[in-house]
LOLO-390533 format. One record per residue (C-alpha): z negated, x negated, y. Coordinates in nm, 4 decimals. Example, Ala and Ser with C-alpha at 12.3 -4.5 7.8 and 13.67 -1.06 7.14 Angstrom:
<tipa <-0.7800, -1.2300, -0.4500>> <tipa <-0.7140, -1.3670, -0.1060>> 
This chain:
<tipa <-2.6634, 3.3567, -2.4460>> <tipa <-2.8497, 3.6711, -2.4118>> <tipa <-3.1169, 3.7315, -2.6424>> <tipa <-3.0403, 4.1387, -2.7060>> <tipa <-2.7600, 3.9736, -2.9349>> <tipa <-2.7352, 4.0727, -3.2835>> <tipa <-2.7931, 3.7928, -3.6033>> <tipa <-2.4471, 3.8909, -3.7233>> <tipa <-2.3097, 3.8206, -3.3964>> <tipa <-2.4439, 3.4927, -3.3802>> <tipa <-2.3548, 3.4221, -3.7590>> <tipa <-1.9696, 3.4635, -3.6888>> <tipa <-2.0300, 3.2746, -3.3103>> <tipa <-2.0992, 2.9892, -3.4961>> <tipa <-1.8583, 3.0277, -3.7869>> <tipa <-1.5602, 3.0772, -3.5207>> <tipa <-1.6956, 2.7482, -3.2989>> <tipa <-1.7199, 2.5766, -3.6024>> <tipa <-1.3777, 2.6646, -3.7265>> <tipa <-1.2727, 2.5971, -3.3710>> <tipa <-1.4112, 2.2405, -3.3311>> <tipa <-1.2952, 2.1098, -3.7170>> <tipa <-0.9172, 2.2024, -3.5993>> <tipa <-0.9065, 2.0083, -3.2938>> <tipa <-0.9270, 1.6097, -3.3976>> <tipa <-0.7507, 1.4904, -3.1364>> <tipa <-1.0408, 1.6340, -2.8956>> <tipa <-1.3024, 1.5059, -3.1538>> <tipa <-1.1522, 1.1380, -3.1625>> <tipa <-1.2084, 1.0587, -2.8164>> <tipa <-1.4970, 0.8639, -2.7108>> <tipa <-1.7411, 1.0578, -2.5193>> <tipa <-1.7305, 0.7566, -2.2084>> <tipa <-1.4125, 0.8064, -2.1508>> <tipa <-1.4045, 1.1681, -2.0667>> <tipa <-1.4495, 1.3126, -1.7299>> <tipa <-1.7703, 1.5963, -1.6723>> <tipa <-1.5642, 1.8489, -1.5580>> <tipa <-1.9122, 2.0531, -1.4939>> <tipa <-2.0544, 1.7874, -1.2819>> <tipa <-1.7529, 1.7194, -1.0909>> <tipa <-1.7854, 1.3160, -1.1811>> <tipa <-1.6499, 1.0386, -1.3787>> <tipa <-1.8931, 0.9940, -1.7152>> <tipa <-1.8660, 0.6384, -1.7400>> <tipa <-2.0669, 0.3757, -1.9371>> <tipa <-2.2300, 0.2253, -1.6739>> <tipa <-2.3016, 0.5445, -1.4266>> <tipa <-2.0091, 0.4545, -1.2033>> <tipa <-1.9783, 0.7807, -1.0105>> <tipa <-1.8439, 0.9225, -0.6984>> <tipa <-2.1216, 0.9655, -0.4582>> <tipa <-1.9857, 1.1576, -0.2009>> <tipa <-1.9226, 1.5060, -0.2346>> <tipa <-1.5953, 1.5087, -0.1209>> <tipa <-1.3661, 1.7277, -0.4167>> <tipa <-1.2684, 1.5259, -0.7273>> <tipa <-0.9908, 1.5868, -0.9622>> <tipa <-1.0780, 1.7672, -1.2547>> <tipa <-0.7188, 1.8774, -1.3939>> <tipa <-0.7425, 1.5593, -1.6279>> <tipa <-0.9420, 1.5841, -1.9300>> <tipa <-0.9300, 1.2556, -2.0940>> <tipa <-0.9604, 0.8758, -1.9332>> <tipa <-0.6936, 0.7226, -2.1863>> <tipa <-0.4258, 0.4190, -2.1117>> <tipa <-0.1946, 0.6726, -1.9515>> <tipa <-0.4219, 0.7352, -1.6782>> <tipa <-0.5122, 0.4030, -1.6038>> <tipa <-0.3203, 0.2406, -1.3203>> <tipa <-0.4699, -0.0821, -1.3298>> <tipa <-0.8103, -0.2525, -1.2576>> <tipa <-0.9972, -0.3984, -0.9721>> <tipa <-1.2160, -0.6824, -0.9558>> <tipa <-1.5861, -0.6903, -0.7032>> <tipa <-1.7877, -0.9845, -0.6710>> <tipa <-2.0999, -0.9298, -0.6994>> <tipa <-2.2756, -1.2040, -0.4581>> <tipa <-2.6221, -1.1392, -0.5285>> <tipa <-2.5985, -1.1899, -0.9164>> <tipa <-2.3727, -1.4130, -1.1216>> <tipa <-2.1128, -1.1351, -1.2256>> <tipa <-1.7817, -0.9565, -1.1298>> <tipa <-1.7057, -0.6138, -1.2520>> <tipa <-1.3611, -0.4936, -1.3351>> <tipa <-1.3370, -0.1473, -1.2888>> <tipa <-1.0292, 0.1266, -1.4522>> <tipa <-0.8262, 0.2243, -1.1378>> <tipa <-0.7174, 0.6031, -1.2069>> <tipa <-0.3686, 0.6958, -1.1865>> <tipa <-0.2987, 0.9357, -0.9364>> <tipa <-0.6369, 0.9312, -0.7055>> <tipa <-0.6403, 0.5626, -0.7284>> <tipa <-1.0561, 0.6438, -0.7911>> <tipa <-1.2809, 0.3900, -1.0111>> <tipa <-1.3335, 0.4628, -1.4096>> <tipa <-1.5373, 0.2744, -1.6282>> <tipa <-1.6970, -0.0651, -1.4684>> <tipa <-1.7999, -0.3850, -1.7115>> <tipa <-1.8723, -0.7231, -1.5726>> <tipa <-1.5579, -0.9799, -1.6378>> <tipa <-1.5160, -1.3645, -1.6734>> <tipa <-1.8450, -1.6090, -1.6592>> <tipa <-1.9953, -1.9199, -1.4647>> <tipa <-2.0455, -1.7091, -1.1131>> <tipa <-2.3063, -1.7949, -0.9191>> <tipa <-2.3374, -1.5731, -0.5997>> <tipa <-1.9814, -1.4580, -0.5617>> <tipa <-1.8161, -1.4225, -0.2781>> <tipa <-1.4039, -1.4112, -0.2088>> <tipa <-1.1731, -1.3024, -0.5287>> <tipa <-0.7474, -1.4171, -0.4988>> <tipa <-0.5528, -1.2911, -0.7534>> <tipa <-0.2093, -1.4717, -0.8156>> <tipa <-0.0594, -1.2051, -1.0042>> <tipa <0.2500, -1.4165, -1.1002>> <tipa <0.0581, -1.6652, -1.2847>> <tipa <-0.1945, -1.4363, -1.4238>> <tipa <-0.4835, -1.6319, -1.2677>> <tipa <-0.7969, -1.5779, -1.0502>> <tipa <-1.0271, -1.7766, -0.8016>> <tipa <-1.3726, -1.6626, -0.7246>> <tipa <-1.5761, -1.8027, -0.4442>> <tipa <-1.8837, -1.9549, -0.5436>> <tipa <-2.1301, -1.9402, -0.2444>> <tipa <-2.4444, -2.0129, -0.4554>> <tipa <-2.2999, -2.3601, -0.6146>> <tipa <-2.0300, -2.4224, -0.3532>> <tipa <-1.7329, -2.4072, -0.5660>> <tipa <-1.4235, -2.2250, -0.6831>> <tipa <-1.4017, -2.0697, -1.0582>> <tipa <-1.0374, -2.0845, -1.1589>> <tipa <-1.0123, -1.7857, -1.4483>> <tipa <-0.7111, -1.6743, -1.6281>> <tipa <-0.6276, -1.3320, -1.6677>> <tipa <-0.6079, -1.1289, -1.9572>> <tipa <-0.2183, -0.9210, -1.9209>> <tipa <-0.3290, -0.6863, -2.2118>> <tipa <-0.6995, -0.5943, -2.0862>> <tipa <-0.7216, -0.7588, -1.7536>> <tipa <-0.9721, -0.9745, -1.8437>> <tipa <-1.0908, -1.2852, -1.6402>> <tipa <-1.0738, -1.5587, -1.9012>> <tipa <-1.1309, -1.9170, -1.9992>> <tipa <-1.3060, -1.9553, -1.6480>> <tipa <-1.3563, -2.3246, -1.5497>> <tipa <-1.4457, -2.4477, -1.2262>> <tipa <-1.2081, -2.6066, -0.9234>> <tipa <-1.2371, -2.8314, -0.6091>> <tipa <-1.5353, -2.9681, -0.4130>> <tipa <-1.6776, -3.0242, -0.1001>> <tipa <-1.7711, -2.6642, 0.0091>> <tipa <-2.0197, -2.5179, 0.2428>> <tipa <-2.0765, -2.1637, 0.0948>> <tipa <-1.7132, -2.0551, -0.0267>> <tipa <-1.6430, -1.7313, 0.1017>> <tipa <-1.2492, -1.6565, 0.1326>> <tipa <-0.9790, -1.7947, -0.0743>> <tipa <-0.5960, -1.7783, -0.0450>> <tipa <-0.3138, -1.9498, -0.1344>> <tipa <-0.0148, -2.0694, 0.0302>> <tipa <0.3131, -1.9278, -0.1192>> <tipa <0.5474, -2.1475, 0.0398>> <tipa <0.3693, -2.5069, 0.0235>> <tipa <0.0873, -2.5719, -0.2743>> <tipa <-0.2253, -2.5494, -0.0669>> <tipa <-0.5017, -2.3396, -0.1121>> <tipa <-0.7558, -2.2664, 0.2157>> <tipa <-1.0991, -2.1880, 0.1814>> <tipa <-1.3188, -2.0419, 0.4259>> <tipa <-1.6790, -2.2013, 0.4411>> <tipa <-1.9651, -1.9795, 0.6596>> <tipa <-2.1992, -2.2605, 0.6399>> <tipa <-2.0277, -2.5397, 0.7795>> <tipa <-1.8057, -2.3194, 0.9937>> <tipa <-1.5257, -2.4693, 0.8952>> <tipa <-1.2043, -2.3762, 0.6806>> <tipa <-1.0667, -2.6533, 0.3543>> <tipa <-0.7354, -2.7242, 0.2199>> <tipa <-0.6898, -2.7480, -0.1615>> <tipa <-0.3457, -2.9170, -0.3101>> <tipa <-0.3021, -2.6292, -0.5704>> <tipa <-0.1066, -2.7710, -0.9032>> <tipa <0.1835, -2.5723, -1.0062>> <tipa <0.0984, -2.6208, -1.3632>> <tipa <-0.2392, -2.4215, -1.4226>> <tipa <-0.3574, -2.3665, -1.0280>> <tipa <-0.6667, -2.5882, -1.0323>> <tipa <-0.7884, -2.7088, -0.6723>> <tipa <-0.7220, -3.0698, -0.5743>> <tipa <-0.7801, -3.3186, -0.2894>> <tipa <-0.9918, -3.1255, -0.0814>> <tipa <-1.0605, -3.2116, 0.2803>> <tipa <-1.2059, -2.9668, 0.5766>> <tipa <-0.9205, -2.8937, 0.8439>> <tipa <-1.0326, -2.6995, 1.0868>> <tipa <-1.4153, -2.6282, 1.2535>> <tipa <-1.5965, -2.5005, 1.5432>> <tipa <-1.6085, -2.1089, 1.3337>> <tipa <-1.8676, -1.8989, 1.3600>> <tipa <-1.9848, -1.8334, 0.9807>> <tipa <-1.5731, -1.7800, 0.8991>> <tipa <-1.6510, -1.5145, 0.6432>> <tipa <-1.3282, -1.4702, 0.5060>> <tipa <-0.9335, -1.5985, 0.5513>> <tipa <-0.6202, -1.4184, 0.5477>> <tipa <-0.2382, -1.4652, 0.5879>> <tipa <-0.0682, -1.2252, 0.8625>> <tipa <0.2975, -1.1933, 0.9407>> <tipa <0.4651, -1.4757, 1.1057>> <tipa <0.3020, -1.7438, 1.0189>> <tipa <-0.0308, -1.6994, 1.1632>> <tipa <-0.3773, -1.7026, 0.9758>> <tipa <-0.6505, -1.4935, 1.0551>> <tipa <-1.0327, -1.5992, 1.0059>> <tipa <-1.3429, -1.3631, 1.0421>> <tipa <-1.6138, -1.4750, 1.2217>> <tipa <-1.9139, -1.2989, 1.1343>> <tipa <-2.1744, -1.4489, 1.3698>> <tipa <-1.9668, -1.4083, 1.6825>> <tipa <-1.7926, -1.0761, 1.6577>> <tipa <-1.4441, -1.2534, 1.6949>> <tipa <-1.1339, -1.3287, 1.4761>> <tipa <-0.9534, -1.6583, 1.5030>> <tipa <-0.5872, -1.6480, 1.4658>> <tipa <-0.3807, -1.9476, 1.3921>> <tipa <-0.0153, -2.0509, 1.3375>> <tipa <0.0317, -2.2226, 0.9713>> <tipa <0.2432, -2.5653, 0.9720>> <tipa <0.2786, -2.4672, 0.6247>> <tipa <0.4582, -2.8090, 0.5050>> <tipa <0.2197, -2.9996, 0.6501>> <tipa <-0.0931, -2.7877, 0.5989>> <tipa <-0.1858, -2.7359, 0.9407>> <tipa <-0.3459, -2.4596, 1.1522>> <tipa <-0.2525, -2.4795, 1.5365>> <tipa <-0.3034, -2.2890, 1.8654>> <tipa <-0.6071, -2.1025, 1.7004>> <tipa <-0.7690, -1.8559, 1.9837>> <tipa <-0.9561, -1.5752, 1.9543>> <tipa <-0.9307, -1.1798, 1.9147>> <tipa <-1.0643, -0.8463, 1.8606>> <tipa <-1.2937, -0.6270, 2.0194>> <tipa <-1.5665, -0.3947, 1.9534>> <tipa <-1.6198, -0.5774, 1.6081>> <tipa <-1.9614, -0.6070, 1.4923>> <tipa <-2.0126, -0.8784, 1.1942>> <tipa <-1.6786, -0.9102, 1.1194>> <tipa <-1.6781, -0.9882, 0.7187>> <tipa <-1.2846, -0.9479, 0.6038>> <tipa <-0.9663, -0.9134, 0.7977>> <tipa <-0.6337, -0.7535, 0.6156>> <tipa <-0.3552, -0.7017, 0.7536>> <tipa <-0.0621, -0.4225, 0.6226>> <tipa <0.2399, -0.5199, 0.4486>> <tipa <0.4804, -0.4282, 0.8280>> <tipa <0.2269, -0.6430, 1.0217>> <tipa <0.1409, -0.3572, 1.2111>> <tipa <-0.2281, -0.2954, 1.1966>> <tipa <-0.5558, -0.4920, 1.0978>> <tipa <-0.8221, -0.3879, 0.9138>> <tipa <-1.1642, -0.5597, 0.9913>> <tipa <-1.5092, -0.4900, 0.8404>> <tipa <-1.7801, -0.4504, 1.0035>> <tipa <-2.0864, -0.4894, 0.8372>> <tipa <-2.3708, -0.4433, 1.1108>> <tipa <-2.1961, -0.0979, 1.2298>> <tipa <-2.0971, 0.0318, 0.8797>> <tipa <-1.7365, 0.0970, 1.0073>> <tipa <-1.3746, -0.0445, 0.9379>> <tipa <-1.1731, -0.1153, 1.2574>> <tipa <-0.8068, -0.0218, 1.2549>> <tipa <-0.6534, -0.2939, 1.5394>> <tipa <-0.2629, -0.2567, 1.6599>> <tipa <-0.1282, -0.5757, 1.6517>> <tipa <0.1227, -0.7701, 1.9151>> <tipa <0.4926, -0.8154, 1.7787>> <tipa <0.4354, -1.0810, 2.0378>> <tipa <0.1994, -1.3152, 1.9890>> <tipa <-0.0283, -1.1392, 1.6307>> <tipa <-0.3114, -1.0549, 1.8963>> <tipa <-0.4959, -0.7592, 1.7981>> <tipa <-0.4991, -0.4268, 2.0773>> <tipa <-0.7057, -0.0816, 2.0718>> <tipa <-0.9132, -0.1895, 1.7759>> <tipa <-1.1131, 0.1763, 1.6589>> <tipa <-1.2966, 0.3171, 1.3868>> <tipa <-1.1303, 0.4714, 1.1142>> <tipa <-1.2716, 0.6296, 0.7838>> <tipa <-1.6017, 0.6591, 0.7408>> <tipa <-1.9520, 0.6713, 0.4682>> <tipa <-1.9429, 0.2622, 0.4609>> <tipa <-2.2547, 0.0725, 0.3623>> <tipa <-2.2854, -0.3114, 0.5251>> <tipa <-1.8845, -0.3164, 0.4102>> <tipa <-1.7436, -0.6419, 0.3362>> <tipa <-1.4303, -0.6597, 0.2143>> <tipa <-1.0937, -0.4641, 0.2452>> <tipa <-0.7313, -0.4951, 0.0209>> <tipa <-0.4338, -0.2461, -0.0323>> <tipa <-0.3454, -0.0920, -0.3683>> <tipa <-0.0007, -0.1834, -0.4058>> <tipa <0.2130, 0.0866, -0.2326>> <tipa <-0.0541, 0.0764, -0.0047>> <tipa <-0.1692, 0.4538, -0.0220>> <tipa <-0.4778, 0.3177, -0.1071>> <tipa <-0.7948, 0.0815, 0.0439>> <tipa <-1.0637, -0.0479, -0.1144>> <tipa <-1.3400, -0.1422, 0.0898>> <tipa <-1.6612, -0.3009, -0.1087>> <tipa <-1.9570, -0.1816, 0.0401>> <tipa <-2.3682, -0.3471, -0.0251>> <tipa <-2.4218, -0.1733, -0.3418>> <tipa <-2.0749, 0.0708, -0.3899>> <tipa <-1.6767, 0.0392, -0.3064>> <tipa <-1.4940, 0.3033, -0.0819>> <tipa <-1.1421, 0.4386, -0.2396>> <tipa <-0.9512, 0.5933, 0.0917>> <tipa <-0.6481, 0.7340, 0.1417>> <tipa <-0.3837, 0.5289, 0.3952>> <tipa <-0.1719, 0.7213, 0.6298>> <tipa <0.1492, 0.5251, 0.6400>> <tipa <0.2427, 0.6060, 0.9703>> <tipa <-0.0823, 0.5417, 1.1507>> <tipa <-0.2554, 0.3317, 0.9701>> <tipa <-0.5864, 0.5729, 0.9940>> <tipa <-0.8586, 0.5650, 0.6955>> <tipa <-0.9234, 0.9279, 0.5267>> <tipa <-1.0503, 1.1573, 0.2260>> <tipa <-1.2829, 0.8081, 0.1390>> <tipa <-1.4736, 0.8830, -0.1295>> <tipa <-1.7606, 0.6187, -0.2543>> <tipa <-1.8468, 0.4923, -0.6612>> <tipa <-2.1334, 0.3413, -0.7799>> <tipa <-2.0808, 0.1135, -1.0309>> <tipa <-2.4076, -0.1352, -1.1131>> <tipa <-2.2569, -0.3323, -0.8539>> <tipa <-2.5691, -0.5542, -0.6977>> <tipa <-2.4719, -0.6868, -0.3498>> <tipa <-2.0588, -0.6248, -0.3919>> <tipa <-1.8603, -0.8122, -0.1245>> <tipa <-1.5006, -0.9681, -0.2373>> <tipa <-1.2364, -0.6890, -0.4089>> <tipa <-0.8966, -0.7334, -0.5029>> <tipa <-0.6464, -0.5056, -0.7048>> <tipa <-0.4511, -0.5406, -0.9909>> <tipa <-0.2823, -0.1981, -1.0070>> <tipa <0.0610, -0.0521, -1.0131>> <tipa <-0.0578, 0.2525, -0.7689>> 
């Protein structure tokens, strides 16, 4: 305000902004946290979580309220004993307000969600075993966390088997992959016995279409790919493929089966890989996206307009071009997350 400015002037200035304020409640009522900075161009959030790239934001919103939240998404933090479950913003898809979720983590790795049951497993690689948490359907909470199965060699990926109950879990430090017997009644991890070896640090596991598996192996640059004998808990034929990758950490695959994603944590880059109608081999793997940090892992929001990619100390929110398959617009949040590497969503977006 200029200083030239008359007392009266300011008198009735603050008599009007006063009379202003004390008629808008609604504006009043709302928590400070939960509002964006429309000044700074960046969520406010309680624990700093904030775009960092300076790619444009959305600003027309004023307010961070349970309309605009789509859902939540869950990193592992594998260099503490946490997880954070972060607001996932209608619209953008972009990260709101971060808190750490569930308990009894030690160095987490790989997060499943198994939406149906409203449960959760969590890769242990710092005591070797699986938490088994139940989610919260009102806040999204991981719950009542207990832990599940034994025998593991620094857990990194978990998934489950939707057509037989087995649960396979990929181990970097004894190169090898488990199978769980998964009980229909509460999803706790059973009878667990090492399958397949001779990985290279198999960082994490994933289904494909057709029955095949695919397995990162971060300390060869490959991926295995497998057929699933899915009654009998099997993987067969298992060779390798990919190029050009450089530590792989994650492989995803779209819901059509036609592209891979694969992290690559040495070059800070994503590869986007065609994949064979044939035979699930991956062709012309490239670059897509870009501003990753040591990424780890990658997963779909649900219509699949969206990746998340967790990054060392961030997670990238891109935009998916559905007929391609190409990475854009990625922007990157902070969120207190210390070493993040497994991400999965739980949003209708």
């Amino acid at each position: 305000m200029k200083k030239f400015l008359i007392p009266a002037i300011i008198v009735l200035l603050i008599v009007g902004a006063y009379y202003l304020t004390s008629s808008s409640p609604a504006t009043l009522s709302m928590p400070q946290d939960d509002r964006l900075n429309l000044s700074s161009n960046m969520f406010n959030m309680q624990d700093g979580t904030t775009p960092t790239t300076k790619n444009k934001q959305n600003t027309s919103s004023v307010a961070i309220n349970a309309s605009n939240i789509a859902g939540y998404a869950y990193i592992s933090n594998s260099d503490s004993t946490t997880v954070s479950q972060c607001q996932i913003l209608q619209g953008s898809g972009a990260l709101g307000n971060c808190v750490t979720t569930g308990n009894g983590f030690i160095a987490p790795n790989g997060i499943n969600l198994i939406l149906s049951q409203n449960i959760a497993y969590v890769a242990n690689g710092g005591s070797n075993n699986i938490s088994l948490c139940t989610i919260n359907t009102q806040t999204g909470a991981f719950e009542n966390c207990k832990l599940t199965g034994s025998g593991f060699a620094n857990p990194s990926g978990v998934i489950i088997d939707n057509i037989a109950n087995y649960a396979y879990i990929s181990n970097q430090d004894s190169n090898s992959v488990s199978r769980c017997l998964v009980s229909s009644n509460d999803g706790s991890l059973s009878d667990c016995q090492q399958i397949l070896d001779d990985l290279s640090a198999p960082a994490d596991i994933n289904f494909g279409s057709n029955s095949v598996v695919y397995i990162a192996n971060s300390n060869n640059d490959s991926i295995t790919i497998c057929k699933v004998r899915h009654k009998l808990g099997k993987f067969t034929d298992c060779q390798t493929t990919g190029n050009s990758l450089s530590s792989p950490q994650s492989v995803t695959v779209d819901s059509n089966g036609l592209f891979a994603y694969i992290t690559n944590q040495i070059a800070n880059s994503v590869s986007l890989c065609t994949i064979s109608p044939i035979n699930g081999l991956f062709e012309n793997c490239t670059p897509t996206g870009n501003g990753f940090n040591a990424p780890s892992d990658f997963t779909f929001s649900a219509s699949h307009k969206f990746a998340y990619i967790s990054n060392a100390n961030s997670v990238s929110v891109c935009q998916v071009n559905q007929q391609n398959g190409t990475l854009s617009n990625c922007n990157n949040y902070n969120g207190n997350f210390n070493h993040s590497t497994g991400i999965r969503i739980n949003a209708n977006i």
